[in-house]
N, C-alpha and C positions, 0 to 999 in steps of 0.2 A: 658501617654505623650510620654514614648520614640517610641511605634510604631508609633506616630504623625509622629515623627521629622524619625524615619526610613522611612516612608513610600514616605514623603516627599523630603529626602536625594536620596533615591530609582528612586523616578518620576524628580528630575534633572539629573540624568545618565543617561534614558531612553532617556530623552529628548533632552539629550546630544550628546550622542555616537548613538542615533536610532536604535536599534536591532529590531525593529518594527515599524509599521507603518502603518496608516488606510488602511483598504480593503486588509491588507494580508492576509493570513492564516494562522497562528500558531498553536503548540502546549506551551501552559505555564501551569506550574504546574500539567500535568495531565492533562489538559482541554485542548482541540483543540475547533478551532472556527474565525471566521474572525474578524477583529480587529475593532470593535466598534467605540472606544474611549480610549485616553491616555490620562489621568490626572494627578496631579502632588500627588494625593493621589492613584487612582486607574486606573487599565486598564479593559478595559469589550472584551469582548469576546460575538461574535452573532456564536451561532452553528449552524448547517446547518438545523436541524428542529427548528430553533429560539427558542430557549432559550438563553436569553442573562443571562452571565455570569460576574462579578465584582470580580476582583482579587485586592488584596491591593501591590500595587508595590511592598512592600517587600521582597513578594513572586513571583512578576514577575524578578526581579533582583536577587534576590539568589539564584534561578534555572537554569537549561538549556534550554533554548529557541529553538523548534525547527520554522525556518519557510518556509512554503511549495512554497512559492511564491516569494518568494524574487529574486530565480534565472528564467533567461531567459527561462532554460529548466529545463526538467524533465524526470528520467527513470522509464517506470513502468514495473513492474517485476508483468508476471502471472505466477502464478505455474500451471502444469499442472503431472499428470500420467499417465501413457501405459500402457497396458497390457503388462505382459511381451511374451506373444505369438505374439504379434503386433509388425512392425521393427520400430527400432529406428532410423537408417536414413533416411524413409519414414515418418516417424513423423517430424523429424528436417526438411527435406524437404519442407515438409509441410509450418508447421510455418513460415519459414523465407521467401518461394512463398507471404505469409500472409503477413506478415512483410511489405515487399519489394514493396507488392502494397497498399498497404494503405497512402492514400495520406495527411495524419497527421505527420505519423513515420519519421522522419528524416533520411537522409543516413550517418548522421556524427554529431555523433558517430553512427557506422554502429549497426545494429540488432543483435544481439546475440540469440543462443542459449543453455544454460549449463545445462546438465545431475548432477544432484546434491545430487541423492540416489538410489540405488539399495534397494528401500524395501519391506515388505514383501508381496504385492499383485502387486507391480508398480514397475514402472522406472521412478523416479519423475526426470522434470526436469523446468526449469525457461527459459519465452522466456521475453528477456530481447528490450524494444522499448523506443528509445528517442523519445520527444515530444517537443515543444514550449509547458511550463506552462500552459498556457492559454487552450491548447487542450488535457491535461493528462489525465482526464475523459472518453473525447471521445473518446482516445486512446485505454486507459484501457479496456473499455468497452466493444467498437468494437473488440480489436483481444482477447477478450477471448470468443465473440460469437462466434465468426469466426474461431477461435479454433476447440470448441465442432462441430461447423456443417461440419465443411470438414473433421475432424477426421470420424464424423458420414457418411459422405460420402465417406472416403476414406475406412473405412473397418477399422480401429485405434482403438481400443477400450480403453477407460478408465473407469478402475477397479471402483468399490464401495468397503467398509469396507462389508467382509464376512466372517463369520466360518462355519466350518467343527464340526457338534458333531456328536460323533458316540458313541452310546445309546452299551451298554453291558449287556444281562443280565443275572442276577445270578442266576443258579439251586435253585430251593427251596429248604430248608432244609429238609432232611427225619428223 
């Protein structure tokens, strides 16, 4: 009975204060998914390969609630690595050529680029692009193709995980 009346308690806050709301996209409890249905006992969640999802409020309200849509815009962050033989300002170059004409990206907040690891095969760095919500996908999408192929055409290389063995071998015993 008390998860009854939790659940219930839970789905008039929801209902109340709206931290969500149909056709967003959330994350609750671990499960991302677009907002189904808010009920006064459960919320459902539709994932993107549909399966729907039924969360019991009391775990939608005692958690963190992320939601992806709620705001006008959105930054998507692609990672990307360099060779380190390949220039870094011809890479940033690059990118932000990319950026800058993509007729999705927004100029405000402007395009960013940030170098954010020197490691062990790369030069990892994040090309940072606002979007209107609605086109984040297409955003995303678009400049990490557009990425790979002008890096591919400009001569850019981006590393793969490699190792080095080097085999030693030992005299036989006499």
């Amino acid at each position: 009975m008390s998860d009854t009346v939790n659940n219930v308690a839970s789905g008039t806050w929801i209902a109340a204060l709206r931290p969500i709301d149909i056709d967003e996209v959330v994350s609750l409890n671990g499960k991302t998914g677009k907002v189904n249905a808010v009920g006064i006992m459960a919320t459902e969640l539709l994932t993107p390969d549909n399966v729907l999802i039924t969360i019991p409020n009391s775990q939608v309200w005692g958690t963190a609630i992320e939601n992806f849509t709620r705001m006008p815009t959105r930054r998507a962050d692609v990672a990307v690595g360099i060779g380190y033989g390949s220039s870094v300002d011809k890479a940033v170059g690059v990118a932000m050529e990319l950026m800058k004409a993509h007729p999705l990206v927004l100029d405000d907040p402007e395009p960013a680029v940030v170098i954010t690891a020197l490691a062990d095969s790369s030069v990892n760095f994040v090309v940072r692009v606002w979007s209107k919500t609605s086109d984040y996908w297409d955003v995303y999408w678009d400049v990490t193709r557009a990425i790979k192929m002008e890096f591919d055409k400009e001569g850019i290389s981006i590393p793969y995980p490699q190792q080095d063995v080097h085999m030693h071998q030992v005299p036989a015993a006499e």
